[in-house]
Backbone of each chain as ProteinMPNN parsed JSONL, in Angstrom:
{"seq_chain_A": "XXXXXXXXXXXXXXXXXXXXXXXXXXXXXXXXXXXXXXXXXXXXXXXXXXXXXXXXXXXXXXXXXXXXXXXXXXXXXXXXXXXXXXXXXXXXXXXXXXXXXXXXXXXXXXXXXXXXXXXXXXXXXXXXXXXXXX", "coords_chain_A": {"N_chain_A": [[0.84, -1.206, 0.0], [1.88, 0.84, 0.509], [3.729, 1.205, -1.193], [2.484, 1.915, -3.516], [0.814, 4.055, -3.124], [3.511, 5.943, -2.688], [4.177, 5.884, -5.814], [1.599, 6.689, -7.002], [1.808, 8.78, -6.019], [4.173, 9.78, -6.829], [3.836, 9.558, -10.134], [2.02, 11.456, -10.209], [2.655, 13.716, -9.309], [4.944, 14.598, -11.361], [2.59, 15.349, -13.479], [2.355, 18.293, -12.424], [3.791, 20.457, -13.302], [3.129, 20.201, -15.836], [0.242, 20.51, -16.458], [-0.172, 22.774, -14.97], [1.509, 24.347, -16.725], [-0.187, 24.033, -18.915], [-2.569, 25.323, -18.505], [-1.994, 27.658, -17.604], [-0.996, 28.561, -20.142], [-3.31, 28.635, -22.005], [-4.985, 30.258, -20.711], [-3.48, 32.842, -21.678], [-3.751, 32.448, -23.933], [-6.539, 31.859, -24.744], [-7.05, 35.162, -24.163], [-5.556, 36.535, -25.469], [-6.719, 35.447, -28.446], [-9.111, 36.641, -28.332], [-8.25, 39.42, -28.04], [-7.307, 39.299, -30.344], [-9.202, 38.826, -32.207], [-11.137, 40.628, -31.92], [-10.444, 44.26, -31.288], [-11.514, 46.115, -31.332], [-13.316, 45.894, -28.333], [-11.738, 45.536, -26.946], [-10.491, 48.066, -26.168], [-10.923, 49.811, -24.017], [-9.629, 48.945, -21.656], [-7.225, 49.605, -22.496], [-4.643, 51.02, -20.709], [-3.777, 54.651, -20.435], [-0.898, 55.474, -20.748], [-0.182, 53.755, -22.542], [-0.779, 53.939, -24.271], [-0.649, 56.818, -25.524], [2.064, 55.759, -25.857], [3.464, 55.086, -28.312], [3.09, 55.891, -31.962], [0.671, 54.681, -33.031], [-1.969, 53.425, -33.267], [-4.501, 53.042, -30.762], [-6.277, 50.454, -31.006], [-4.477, 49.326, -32.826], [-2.823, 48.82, -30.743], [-3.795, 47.117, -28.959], [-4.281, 45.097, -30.851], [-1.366, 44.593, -31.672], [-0.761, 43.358, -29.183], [-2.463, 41.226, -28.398], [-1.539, 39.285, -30.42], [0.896, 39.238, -29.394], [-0.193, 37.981, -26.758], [-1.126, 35.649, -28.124], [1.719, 34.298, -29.447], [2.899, 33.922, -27.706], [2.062, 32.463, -26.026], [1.218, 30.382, -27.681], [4.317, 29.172, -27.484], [3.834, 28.36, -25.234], [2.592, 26.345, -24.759], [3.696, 24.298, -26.388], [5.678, 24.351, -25.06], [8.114, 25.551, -25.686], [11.266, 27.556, -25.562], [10.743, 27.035, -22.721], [11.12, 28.603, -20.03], [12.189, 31.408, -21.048], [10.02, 32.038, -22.051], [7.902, 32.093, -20.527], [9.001, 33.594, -18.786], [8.856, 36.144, -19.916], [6.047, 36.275, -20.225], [5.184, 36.587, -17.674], [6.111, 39.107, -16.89], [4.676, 40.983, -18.534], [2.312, 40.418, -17.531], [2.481, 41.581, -15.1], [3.13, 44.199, -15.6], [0.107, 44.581, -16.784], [-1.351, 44.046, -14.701], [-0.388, 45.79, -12.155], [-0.803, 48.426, -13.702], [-3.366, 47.951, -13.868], [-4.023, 48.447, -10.94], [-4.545, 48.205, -6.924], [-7.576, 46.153, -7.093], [-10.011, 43.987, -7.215], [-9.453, 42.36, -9.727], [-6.777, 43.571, -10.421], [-5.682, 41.836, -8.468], [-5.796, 39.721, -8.759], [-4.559, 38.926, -11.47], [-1.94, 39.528, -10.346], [-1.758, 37.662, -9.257], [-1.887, 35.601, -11.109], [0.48, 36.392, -13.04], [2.562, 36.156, -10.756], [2.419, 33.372, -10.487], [2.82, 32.575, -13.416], [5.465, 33.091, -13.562], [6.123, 31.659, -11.73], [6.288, 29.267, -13.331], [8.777, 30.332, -15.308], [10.597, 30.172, -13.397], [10.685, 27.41, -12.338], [11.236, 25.87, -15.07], [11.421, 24.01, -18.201], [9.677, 21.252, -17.991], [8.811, 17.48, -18.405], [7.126, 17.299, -20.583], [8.229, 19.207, -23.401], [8.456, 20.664, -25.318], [11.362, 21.544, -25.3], [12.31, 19.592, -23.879], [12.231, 17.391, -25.104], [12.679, 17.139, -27.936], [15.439, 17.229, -27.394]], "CA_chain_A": [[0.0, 0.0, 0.0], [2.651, 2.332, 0.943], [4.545, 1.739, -2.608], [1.327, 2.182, -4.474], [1.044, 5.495, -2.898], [4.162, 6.387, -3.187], [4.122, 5.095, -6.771], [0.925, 7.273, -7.253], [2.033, 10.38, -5.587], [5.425, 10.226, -7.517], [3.301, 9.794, -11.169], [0.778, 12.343, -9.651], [4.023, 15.449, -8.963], [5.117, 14.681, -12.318], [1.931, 16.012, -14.165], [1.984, 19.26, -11.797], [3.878, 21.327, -13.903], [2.329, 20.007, -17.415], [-1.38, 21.166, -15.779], [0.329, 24.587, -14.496], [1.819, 24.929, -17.901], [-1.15, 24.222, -20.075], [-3.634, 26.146, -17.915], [-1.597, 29.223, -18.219], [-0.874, 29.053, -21.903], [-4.813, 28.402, -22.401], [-5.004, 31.583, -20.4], [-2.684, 33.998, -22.58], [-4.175, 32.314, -25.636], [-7.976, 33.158, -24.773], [-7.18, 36.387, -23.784], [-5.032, 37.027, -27.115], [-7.151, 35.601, -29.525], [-10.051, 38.013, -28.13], [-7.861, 40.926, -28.891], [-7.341, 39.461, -31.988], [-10.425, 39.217, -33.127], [-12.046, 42.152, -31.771], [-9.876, 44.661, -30.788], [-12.409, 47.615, -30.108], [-13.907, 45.159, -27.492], [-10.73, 45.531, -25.878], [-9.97, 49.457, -25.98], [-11.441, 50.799, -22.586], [-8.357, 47.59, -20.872], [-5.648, 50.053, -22.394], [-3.95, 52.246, -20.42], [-3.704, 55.778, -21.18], [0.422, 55.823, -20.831], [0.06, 52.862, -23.437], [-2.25, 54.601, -26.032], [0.311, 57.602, -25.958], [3.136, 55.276, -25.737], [4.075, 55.083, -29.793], [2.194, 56.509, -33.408], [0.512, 53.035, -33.316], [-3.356, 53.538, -32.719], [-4.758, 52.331, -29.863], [-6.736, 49.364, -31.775], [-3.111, 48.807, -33.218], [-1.463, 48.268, -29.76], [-4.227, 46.045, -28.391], [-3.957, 44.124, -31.554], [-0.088, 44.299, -31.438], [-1.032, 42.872, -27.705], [-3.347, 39.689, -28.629], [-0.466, 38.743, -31.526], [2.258, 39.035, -28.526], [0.258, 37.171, -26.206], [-1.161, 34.259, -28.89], [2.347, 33.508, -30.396], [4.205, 33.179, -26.759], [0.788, 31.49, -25.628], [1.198, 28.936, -28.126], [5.157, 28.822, -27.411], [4.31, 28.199, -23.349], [1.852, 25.322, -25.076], [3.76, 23.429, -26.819], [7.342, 24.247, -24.444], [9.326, 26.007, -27.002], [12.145, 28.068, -24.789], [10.017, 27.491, -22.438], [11.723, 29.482, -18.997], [12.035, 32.507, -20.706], [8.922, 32.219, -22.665], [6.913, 32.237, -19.066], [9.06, 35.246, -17.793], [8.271, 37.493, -20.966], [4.565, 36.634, -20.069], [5.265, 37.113, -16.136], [6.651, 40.55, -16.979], [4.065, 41.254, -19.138], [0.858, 40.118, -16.655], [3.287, 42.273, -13.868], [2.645, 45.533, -15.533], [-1.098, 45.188, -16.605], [-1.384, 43.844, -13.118], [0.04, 47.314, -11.759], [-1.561, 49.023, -14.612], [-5.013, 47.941, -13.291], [-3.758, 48.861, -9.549], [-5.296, 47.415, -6.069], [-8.809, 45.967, -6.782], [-10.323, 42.428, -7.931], [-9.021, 42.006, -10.995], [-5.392, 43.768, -10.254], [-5.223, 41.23, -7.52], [-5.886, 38.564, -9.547], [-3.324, 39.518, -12.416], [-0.568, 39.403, -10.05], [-1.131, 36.064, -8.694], [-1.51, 35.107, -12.028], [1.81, 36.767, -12.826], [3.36, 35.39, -9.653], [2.042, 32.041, -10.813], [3.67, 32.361, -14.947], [7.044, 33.053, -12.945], [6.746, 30.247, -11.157], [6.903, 27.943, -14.266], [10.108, 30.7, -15.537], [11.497, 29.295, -12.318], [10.745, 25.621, -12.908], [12.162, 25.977, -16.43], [11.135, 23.208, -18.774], [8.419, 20.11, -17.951], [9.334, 16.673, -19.427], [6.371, 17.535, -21.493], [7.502, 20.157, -23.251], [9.607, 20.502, -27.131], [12.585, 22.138, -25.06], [12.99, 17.858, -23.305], [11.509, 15.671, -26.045], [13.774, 17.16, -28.843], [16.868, 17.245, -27.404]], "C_chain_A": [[0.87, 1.25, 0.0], [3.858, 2.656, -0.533], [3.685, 2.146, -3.174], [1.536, 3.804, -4.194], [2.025, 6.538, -3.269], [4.097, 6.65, -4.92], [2.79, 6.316, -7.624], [0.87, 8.951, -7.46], [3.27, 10.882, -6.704], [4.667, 10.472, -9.299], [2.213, 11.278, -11.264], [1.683, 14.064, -10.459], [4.191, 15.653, -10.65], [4.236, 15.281, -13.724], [1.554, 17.916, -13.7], [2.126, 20.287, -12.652], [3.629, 21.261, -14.944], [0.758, 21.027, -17.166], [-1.156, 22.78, -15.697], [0.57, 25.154, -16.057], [0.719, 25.772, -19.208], [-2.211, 25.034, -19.533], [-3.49, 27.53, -18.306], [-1.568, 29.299, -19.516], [-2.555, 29.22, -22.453], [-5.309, 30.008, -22.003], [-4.888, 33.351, -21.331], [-3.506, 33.278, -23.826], [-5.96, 32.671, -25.289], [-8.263, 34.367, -24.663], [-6.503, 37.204, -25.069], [-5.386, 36.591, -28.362], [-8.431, 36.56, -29.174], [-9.794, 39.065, -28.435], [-7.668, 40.866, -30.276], [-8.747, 40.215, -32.735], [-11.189, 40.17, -32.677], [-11.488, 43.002, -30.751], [-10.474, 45.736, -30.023], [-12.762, 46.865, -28.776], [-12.638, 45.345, -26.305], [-9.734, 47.064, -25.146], [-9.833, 50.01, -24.89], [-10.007, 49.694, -21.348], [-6.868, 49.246, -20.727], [-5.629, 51.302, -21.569], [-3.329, 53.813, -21.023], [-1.998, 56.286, -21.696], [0.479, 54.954, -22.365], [-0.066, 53.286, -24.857], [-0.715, 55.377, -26.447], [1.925, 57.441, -26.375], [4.294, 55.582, -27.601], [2.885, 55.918, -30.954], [1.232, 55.345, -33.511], [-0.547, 53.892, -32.77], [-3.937, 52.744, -31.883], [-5.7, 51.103, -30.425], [-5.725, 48.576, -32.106], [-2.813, 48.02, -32.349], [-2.772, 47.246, -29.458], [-3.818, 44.927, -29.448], [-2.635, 43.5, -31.913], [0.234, 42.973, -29.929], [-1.302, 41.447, -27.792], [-2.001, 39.379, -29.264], [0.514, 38.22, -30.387], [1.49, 37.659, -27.568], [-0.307, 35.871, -26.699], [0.599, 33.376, -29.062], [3.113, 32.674, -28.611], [3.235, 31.982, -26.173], [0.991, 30.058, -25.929], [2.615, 28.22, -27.823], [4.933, 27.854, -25.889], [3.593, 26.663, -23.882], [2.541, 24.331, -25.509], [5.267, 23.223, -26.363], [8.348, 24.351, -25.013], [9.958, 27.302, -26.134], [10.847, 28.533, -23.651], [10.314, 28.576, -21.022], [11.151, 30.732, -19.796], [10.698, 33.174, -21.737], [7.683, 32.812, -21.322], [7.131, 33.261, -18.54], [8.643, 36.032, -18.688], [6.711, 37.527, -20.115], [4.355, 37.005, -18.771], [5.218, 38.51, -16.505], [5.819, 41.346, -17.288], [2.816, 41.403, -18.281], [1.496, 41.225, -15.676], [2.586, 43.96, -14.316], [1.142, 45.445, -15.943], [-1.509, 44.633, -15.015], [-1.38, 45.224, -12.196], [-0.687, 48.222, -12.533], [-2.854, 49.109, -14.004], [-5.107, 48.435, -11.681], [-4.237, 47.543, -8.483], [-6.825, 47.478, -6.001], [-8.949, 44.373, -7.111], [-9.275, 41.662, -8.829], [-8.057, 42.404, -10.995], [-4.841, 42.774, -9.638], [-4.935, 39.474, -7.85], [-4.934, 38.126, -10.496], [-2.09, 39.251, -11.752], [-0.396, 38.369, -9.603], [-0.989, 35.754, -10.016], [-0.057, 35.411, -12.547], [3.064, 35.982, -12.017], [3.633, 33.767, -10.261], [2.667, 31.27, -12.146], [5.174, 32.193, -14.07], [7.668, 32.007, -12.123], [7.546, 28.67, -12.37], [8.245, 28.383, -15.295], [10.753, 29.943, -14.195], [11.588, 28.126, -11.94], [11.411, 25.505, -14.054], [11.17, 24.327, -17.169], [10.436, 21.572, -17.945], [8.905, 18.976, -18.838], [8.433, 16.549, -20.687], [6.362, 18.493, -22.479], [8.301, 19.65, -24.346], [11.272, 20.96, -26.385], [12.976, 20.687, -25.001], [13.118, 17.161, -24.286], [12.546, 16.191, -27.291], [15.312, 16.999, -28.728], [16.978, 15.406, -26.909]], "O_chain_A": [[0.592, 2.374, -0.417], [4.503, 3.658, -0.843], [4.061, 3.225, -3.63], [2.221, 4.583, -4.856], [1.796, 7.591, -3.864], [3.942, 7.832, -5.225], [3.057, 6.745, -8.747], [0.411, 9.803, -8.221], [3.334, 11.976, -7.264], [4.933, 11.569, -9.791], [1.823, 11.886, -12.261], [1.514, 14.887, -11.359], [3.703, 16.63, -11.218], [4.803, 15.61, -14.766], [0.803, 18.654, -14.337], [1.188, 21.028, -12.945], [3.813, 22.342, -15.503], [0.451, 22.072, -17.74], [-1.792, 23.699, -16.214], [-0.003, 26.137, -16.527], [0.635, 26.814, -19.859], [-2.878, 25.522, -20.445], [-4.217, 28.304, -18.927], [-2.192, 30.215, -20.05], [-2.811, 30.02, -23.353], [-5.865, 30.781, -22.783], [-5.599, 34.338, -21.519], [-3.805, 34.059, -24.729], [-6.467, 33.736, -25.64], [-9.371, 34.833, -24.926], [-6.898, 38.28, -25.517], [-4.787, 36.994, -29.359], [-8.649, 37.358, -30.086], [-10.587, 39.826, -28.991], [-7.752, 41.739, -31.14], [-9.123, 41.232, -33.319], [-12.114, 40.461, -33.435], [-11.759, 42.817, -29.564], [-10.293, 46.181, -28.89], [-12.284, 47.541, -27.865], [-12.733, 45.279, -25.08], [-8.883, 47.188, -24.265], [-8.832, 50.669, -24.612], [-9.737, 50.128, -20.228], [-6.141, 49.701, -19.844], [-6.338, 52.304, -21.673], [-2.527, 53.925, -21.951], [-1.746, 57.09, -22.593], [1.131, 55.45, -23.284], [0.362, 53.053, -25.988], [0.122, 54.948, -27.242], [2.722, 58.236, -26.872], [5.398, 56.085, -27.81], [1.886, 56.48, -30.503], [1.111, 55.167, -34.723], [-0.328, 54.846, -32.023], [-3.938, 51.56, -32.221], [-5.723, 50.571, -29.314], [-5.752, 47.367, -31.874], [-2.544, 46.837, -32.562], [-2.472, 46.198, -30.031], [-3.141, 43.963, -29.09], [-2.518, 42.345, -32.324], [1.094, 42.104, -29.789], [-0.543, 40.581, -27.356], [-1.165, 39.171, -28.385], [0.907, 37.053, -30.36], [2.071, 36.578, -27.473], [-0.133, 34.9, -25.963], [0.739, 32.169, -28.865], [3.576, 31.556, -28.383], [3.601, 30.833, -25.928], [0.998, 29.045, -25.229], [2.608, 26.989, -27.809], [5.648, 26.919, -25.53], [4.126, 25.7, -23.332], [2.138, 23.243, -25.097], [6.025, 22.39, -26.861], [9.327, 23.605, -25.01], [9.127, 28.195, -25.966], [10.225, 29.591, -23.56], [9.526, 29.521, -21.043], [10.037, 31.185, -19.534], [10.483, 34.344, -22.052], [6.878, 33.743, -21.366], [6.308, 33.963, -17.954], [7.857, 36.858, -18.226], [6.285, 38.515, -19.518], [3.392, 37.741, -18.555], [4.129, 39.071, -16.388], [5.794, 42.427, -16.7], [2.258, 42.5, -18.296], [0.576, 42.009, -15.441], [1.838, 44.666, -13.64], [0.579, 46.4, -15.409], [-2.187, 45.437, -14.375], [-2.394, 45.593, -11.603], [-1.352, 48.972, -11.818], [-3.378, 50.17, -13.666], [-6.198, 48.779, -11.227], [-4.327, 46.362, -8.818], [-7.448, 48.292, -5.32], [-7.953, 43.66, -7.235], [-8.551, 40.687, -8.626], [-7.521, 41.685, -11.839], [-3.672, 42.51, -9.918], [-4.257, 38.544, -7.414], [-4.47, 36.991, -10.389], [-1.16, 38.781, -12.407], [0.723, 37.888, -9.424], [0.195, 35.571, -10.3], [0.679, 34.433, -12.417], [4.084, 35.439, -12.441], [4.703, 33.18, -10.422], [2.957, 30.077, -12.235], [5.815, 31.142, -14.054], [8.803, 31.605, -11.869], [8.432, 27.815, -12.357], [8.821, 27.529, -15.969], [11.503, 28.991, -14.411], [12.514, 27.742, -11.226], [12.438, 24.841, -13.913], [10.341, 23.738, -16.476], [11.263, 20.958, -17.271], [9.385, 19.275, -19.932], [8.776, 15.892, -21.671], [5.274, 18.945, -22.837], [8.762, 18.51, -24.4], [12.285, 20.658, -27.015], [13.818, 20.299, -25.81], [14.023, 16.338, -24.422], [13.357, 15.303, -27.554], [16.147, 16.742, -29.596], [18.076, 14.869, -26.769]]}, "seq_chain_B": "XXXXXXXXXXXXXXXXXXXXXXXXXXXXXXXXXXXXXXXXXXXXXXXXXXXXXXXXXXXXXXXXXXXX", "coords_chain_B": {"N_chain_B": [[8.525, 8.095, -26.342], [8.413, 11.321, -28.222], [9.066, 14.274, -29.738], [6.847, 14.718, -31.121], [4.479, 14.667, -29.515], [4.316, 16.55, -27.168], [4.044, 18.92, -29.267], [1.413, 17.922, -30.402], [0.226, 18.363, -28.175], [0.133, 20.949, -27.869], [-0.465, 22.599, -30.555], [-3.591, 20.988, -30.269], [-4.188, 22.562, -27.554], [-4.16, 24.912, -28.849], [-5.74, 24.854, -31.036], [-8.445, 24.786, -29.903], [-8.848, 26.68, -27.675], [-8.733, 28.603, -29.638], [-10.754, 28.515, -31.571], [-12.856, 28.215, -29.495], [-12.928, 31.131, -28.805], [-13.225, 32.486, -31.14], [-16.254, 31.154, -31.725], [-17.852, 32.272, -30.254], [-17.369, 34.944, -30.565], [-18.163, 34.963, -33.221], [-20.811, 34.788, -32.531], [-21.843, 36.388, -30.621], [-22.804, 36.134, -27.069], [-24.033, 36.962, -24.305], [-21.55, 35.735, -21.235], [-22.084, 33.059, -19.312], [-23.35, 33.756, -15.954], [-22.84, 33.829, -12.309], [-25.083, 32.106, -11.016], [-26.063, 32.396, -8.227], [-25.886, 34.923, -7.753], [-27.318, 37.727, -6.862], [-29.053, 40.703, -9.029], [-28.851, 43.86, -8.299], [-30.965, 45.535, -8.797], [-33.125, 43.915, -8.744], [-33.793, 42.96, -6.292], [-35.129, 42.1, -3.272], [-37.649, 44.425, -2.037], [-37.781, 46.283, 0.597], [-38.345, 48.518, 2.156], [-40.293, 50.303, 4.12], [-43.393, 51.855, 3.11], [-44.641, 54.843, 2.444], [-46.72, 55.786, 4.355], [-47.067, 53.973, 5.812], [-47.095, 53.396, 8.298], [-49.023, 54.422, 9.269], [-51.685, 53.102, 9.366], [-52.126, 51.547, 11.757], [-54.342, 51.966, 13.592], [-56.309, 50.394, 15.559], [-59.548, 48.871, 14.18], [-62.795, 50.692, 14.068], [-65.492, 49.873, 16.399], [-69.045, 49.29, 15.463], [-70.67, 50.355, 17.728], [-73.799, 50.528, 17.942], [-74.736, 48.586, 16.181], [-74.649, 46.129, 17.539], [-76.378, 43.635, 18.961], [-78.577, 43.508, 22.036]], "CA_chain_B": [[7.925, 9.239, -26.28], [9.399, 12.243, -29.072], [9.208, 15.722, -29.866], [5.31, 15.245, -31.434], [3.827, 14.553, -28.107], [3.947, 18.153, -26.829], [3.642, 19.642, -30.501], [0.34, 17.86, -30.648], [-0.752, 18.713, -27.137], [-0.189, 22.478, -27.616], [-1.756, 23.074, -31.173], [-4.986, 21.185, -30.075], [-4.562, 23.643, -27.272], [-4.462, 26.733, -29.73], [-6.874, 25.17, -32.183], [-9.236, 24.461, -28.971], [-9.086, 27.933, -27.388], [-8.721, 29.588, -30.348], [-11.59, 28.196, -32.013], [-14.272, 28.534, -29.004], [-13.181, 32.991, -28.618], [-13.231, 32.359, -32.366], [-17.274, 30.766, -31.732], [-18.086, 33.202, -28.703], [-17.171, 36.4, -31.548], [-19.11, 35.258, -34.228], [-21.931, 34.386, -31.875], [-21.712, 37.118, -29.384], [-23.573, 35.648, -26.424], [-23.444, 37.113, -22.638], [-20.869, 34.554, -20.551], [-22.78, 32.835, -17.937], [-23.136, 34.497, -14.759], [-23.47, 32.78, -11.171], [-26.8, 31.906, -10.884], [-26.232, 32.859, -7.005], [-25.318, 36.376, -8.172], [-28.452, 38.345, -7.183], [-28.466, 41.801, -9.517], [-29.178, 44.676, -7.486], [-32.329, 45.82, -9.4], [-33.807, 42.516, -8.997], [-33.989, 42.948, -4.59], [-36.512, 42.783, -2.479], [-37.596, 46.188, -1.441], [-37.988, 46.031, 1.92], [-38.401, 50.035, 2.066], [-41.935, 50.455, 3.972], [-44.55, 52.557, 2.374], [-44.781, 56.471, 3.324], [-47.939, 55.785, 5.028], [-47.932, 52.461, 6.973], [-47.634, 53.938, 10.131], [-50.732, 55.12, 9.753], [-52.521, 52.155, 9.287], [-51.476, 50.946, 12.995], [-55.537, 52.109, 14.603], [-57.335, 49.497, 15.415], [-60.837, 49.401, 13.261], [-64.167, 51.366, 15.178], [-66.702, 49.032, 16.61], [-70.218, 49.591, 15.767], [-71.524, 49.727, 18.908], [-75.205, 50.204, 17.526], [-75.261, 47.229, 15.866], [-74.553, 44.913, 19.078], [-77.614, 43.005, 19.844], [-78.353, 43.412, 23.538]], "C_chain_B": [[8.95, 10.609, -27.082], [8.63, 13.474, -29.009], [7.14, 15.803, -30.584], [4.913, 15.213, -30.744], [3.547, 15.751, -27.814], [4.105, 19.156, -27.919], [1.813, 19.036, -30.426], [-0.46, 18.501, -29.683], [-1.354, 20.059, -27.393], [-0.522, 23.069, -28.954], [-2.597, 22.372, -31.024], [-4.928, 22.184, -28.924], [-4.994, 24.864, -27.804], [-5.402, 26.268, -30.156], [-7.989, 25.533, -31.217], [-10.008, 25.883, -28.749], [-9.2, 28.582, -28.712], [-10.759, 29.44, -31.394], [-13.027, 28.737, -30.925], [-14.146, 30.198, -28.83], [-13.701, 32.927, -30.257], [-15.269, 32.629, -32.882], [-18.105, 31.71, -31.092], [-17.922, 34.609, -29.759], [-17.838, 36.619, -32.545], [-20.876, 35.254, -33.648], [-21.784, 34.933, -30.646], [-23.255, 36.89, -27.981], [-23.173, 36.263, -24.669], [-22.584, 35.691, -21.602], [-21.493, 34.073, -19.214], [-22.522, 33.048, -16.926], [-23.514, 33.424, -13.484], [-24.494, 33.16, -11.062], [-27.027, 32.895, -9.324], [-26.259, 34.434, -7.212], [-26.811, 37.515, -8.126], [-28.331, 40.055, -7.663], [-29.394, 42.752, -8.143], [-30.592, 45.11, -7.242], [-33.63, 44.943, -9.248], [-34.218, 42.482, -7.401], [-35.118, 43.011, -4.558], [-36.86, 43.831, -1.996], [-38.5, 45.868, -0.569], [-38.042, 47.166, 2.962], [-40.187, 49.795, 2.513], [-42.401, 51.78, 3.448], [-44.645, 53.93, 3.064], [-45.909, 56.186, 4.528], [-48.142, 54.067, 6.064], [-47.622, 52.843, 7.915], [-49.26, 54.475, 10.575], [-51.813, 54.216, 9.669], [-52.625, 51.579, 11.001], [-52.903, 51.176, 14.081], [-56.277, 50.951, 14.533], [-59.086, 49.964, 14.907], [-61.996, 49.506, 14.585], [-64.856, 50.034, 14.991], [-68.046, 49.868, 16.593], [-71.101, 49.545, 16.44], [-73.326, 49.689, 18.886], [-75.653, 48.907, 17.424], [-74.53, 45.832, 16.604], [-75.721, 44.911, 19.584], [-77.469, 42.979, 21.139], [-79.173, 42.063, 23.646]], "O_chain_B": [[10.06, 10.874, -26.621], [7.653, 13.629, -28.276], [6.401, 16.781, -30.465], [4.352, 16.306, -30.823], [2.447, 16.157, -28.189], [4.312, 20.31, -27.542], [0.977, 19.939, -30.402], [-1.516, 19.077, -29.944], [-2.525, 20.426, -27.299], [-0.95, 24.213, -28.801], [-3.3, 22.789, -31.945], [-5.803, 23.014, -29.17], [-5.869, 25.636, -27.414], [-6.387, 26.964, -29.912], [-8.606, 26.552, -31.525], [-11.084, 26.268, -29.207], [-10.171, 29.338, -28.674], [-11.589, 30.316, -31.638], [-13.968, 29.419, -31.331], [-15.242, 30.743, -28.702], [-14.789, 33.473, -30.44], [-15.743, 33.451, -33.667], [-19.221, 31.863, -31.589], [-18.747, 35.446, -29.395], [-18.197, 37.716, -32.975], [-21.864, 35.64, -34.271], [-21.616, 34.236, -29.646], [-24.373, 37.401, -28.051], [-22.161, 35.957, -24.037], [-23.267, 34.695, -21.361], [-21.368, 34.707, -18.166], [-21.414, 32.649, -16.568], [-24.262, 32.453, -13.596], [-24.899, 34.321, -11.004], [-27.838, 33.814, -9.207], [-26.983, 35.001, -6.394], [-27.278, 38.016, -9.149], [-27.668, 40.787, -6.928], [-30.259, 42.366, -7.357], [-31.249, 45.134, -6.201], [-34.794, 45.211, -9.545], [-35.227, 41.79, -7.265], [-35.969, 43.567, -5.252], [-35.974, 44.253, -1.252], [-39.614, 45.368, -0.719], [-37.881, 47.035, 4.176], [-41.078, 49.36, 1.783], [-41.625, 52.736, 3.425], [-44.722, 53.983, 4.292], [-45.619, 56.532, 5.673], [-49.023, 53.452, 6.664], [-48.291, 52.242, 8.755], [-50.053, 54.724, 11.483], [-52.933, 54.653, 9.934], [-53.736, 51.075, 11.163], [-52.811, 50.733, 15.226], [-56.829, 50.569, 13.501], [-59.673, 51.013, 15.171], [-62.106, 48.821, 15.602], [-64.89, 49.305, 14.0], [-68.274, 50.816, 17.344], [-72.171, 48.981, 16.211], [-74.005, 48.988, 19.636], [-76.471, 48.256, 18.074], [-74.034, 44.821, 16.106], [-76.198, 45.728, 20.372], [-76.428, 42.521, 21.611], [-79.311, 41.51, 24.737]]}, "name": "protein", "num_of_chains": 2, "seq": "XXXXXXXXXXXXXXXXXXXXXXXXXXXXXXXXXXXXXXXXXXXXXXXXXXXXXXXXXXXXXXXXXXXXXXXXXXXXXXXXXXXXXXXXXXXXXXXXXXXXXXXXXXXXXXXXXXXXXXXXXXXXXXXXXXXXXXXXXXXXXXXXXXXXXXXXXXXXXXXXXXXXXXXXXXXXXXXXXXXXXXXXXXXXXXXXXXXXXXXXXX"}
């Protein structure tokens, strides 16, 4: 009984960070094909430093936004560099996190944040293209 | 176990997600709300009435019409 367990628990650990992985990437990819496809829907999100940030029209940058976080989305998905694929998107969740300040949904953002950085600080999953190719 | 394993996992992830915001955009539908979630507008109003204090007299007896 007590190998089984073991035996269970040890197959168990081993899917932790596959689950963590794919949850988050599922994350950044629903939230960046929405800006894809309908970027006005996503206007009143941007920040006013953001808008003014470049010549790029605010429709632009959200849609510049979705693109950024589909392609790394799909990178965190399928574990293509994946470390510093997770911190770009940490970094990234960090400032609209701050961006949005202290309420619900800021508070939420930064665990999520907290939570991408965790799997930059795990680094690669035996599930991922970084393991299985090499 | 090779390098397609987690290529397959993570485009049916994209096609997956991408496909139901994809479904959800062409078919703009409100996202289901908790049922528990009572809207504000929707309360019981539990605000009494300008006037029910004034209801509070007990009703006159017709003392005429008491058979002796």
């Amino acid at each position: 009984m007590q190998s089984f367990n073991s035996m269970t628990d040890r197959n168990a650990r081993a899917f932790a960070p596959v689950v963590l992985r794919l949850a988050l990437a599922a994350l950044f990819l629903w939230f960046g094909f929405s800006q894809v496809m309908d970027p006005s829907g996503w206007l009143s999100w941007l920040p006013v430093w953001a808008a003014n940030l470049t010549w790029i029209s605010p429709a632009g940058i959200v849609l510049f936004n979705g693109w950024f976080e589909v392609i790394l989305g799909a990178m965190l998905a399928v574990g293509l560099l994946t470390r510093w694929v997770a911190l770009l998107l940490a970094l990234h969740l960090f400032v609209i996190a701050f961006g949005i300040g202290y309420n619900d949904i800021g508070v939420r953002d930064f665990i999520l944040a907290l939570t991408t950085f965790a799997i930059s600080l795990g680094g690669a999953d035996w599930l991922t293209l970084d393991k299985q190719a090499n | 176990m090779n390098a397609s394993t987690p290529l397959a996992i993570g485009l049916i992830l994209v096609v997956a997600v991408g496909g139901l915001v994809y479904m959800q955009t062409r078919n703009p539908r409100p996202l289901p709300s908790n049922p528990q979630t009572v809207p504000i507008d929707t309360q019981e109003d539990t605000t009494l009435p300008a006037d029910s204090t004034a209801t509070t007299t007990p009703p006159v007896v017709q003392v005429d019409a008491i058979v002796q």
